[in-house]
C-alpha positions as CSV (number, residue, x, y, z in Angstrom):
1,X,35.0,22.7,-65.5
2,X,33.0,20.5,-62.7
3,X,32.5,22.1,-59.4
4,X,33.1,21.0,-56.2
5,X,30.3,20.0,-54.3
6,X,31.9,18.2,-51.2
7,X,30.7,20.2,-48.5
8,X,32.7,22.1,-45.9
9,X,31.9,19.0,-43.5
10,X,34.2,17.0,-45.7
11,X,30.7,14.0,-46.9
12,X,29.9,14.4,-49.7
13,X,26.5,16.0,-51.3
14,X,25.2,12.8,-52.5
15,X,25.7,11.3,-48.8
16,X,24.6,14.2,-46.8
17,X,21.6,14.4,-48.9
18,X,20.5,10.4,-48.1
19,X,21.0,10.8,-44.9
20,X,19.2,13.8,-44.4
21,X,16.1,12.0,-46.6
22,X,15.7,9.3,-44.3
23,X,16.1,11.4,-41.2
24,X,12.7,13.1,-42.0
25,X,11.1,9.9,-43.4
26,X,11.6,8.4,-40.2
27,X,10.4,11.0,-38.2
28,X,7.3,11.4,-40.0
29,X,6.5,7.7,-40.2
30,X,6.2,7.7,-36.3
31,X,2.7,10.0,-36.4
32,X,1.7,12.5,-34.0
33,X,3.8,12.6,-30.5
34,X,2.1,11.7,-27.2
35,X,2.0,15.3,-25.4
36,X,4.4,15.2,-22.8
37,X,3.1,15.4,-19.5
38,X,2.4,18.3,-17.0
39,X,5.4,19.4,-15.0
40,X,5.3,18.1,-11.7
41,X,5.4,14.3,-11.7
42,X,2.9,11.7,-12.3
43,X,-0.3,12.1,-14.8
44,X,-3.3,13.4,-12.4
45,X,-6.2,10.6,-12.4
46,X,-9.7,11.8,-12.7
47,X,-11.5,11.2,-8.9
48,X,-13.4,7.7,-9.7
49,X,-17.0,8.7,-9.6
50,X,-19.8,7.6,-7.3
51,X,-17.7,5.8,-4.7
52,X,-19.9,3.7,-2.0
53,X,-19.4,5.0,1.5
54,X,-17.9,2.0,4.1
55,X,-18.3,2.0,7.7
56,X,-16.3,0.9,10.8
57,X,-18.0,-2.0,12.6
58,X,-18.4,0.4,15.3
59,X,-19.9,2.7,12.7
60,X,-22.5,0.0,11.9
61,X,-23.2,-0.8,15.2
62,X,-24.2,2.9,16.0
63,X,-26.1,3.1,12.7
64,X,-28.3,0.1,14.3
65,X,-28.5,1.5,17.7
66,X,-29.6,4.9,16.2
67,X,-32.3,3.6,14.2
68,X,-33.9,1.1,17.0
69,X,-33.3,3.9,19.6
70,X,-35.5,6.3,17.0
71,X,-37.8,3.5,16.5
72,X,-37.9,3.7,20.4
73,X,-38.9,6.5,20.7
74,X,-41.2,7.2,18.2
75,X,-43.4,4.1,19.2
76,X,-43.4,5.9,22.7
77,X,-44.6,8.9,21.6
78,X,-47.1,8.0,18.8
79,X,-47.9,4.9,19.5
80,X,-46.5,2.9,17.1
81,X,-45.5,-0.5,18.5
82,X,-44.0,-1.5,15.5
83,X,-42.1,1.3,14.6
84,X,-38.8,0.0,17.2
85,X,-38.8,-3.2,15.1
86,X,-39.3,-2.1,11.7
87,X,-36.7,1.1,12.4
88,X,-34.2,-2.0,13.9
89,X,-34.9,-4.3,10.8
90,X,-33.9,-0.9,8.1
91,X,-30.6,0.2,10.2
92,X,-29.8,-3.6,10.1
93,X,-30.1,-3.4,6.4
94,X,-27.9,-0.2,6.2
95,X,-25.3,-1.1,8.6
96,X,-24.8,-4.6,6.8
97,X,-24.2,-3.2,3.4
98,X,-22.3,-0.2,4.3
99,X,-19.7,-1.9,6.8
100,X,-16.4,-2.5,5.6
101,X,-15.6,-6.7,4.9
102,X,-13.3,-6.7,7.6
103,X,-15.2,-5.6,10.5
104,X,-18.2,-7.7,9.1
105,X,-17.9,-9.8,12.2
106,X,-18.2,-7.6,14.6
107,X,-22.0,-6.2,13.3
108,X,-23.1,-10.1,13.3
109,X,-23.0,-10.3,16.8
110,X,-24.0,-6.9,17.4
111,X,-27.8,-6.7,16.4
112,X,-29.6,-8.6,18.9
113,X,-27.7,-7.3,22.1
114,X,-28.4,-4.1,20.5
115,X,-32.3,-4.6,20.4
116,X,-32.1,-5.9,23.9
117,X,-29.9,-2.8,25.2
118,X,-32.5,-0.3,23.6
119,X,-35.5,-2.4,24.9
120,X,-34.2,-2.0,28.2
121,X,-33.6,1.5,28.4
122,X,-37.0,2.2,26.8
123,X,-38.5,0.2,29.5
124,X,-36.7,2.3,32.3
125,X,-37.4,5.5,30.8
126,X,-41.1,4.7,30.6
127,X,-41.8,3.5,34.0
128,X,-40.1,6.5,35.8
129,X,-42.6,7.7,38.2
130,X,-44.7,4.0,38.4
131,X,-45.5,3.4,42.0
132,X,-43.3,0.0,41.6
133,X,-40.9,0.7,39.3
134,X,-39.0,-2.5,39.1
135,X,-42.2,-4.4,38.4
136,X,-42.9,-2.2,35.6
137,X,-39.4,-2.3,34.1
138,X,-39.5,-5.8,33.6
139,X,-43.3,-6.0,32.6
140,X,-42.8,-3.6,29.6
141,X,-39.6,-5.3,28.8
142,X,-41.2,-8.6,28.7
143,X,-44.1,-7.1,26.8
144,X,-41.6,-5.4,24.0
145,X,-39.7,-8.3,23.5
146,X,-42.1,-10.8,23.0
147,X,-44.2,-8.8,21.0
148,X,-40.8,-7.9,18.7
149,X,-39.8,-11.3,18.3
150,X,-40.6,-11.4,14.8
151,X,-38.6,-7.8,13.8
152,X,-35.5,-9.6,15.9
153,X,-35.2,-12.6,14.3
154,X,-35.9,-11.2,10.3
155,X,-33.2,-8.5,11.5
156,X,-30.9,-10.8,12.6
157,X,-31.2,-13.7,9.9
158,X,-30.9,-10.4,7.3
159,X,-27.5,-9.7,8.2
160,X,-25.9,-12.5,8.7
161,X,-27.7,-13.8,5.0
162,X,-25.7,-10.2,3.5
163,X,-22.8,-10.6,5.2
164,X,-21.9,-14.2,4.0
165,X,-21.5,-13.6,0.5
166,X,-19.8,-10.2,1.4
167,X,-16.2,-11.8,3.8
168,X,-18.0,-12.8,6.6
169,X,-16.5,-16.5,5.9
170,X,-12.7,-14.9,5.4
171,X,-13.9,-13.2,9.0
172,X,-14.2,-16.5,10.8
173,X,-11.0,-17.8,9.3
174,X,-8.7,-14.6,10.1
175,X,-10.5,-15.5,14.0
176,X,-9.6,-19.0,14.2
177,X,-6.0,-18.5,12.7
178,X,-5.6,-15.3,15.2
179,X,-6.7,-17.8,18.1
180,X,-4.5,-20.3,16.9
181,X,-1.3,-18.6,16.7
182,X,-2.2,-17.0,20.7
183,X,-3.0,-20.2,22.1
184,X,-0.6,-20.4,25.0
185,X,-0.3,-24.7,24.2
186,X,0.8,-24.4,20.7
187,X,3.7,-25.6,19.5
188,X,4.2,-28.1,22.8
189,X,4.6,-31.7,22.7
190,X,1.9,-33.9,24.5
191,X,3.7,-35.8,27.8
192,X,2.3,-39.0,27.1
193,X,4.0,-41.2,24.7
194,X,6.4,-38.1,23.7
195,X,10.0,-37.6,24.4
196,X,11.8,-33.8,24.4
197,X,13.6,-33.2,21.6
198,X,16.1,-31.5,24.0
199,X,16.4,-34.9,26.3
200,X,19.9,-36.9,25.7
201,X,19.0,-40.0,23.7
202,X,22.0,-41.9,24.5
203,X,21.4,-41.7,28.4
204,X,23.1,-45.5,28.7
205,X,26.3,-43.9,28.0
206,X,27.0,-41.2,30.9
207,X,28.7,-43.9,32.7
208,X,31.7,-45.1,30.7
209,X,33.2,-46.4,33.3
210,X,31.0,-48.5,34.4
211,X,31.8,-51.1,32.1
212,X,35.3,-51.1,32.0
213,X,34.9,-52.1,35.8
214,X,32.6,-54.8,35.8
């Protein structure tokens, strides 16, 4: 006698069997799972290594002043009449590759008044107690920056060379579209050889009656 071997299920042991087959083939033809991730969202990025530290262009402007200022007062106090300009020259350097590309603009300009501010204060400080004291202010101020001329310019000339390739172009454009779109003219029309678009163009015709009469 020939058994039954339909299963309880009501396929057949044949079917059930194929089926089954290519369940497993297929789940073993799809390798090793990805691990799912750690509970609690997103994957966790490793911190990116070795980032470079950015400045403000305030920051760089008190990177400069600190350096000249030290330079300052060094030169004072040993002697060193180069040590303002060389100290002005390195912050310079610093400032200029540290400082963000947006506020690249701001350190251009900065450098020179900042030499002249730190020149200035030196002077002051070291003629307290000079029987003319405004004579001597301006004679050591004359003295420093004539005889720092060199430092100024190769401090000044540095940064704007770095910052060029680094935004300051995009700086000067941001500028003149932000001046542009705050002009208090724009967008009028010129008076001469212009008419307002809200004038009536068919001013001949406010007088119907006019014509009708005559």
């Amino acid at each position: 006698m020939s058994r039954d071997v339909t299963p309880r299920s009501g396929l057949p042991y044949g079917q059930a069997r194929s089926t089954l087959g290519r369940l497993v083939a297929t789940d073993t033809r799809g390798g090793p799972k990805a691990a799912s991730p750690p509970a609690g969202g997103a994957s966790r990025r490793p911190p990116a290594a070795g980032s470079a530290v950015t400045l403000t262009g305030r920051g760089g402007v008190v990177v400069v002043f600190s350096a000249t200022l030290v330079g300052a007062i060094g030169g004072g106090l040993f002697g060193l009449h180069s040590a303002q300009g060389f100290l002005f020259v390195l912050g310079c350097l610093l400032a200029v590759l540290t400082t963000r590309r947006t506020d690249l603009l701001t350190l251009v300009v900065s450098p020179p008044l900042i030499f002249f501010a730190v020149s200035v204060l030196s002077a002051v400080v070291g003629s307290l107690g000079e029987d003319s004291f405004l004579v001597s202010v301006v004679l050591t101020l004359v003295t420093a920056l004539t005889s720092s001329v060199p430092w100024l310019f190769v401090g000044a000339v540095l940064v704007v060379v770095i910052a060029i390739p680094r935004g300051l172009p995009a700086n000067l454009r941001d500028l003149s579209a932000g001046l542009a779109e705050d002009h208090p003219f724009r967008g009028r029309t010129s008076l001469r050889g212009r008419k307002n678009e809200d004038d009536d163009p068919v001013r001949w015709d406010e007088t119907p009656g006019r014509h009708a009469a005559d």
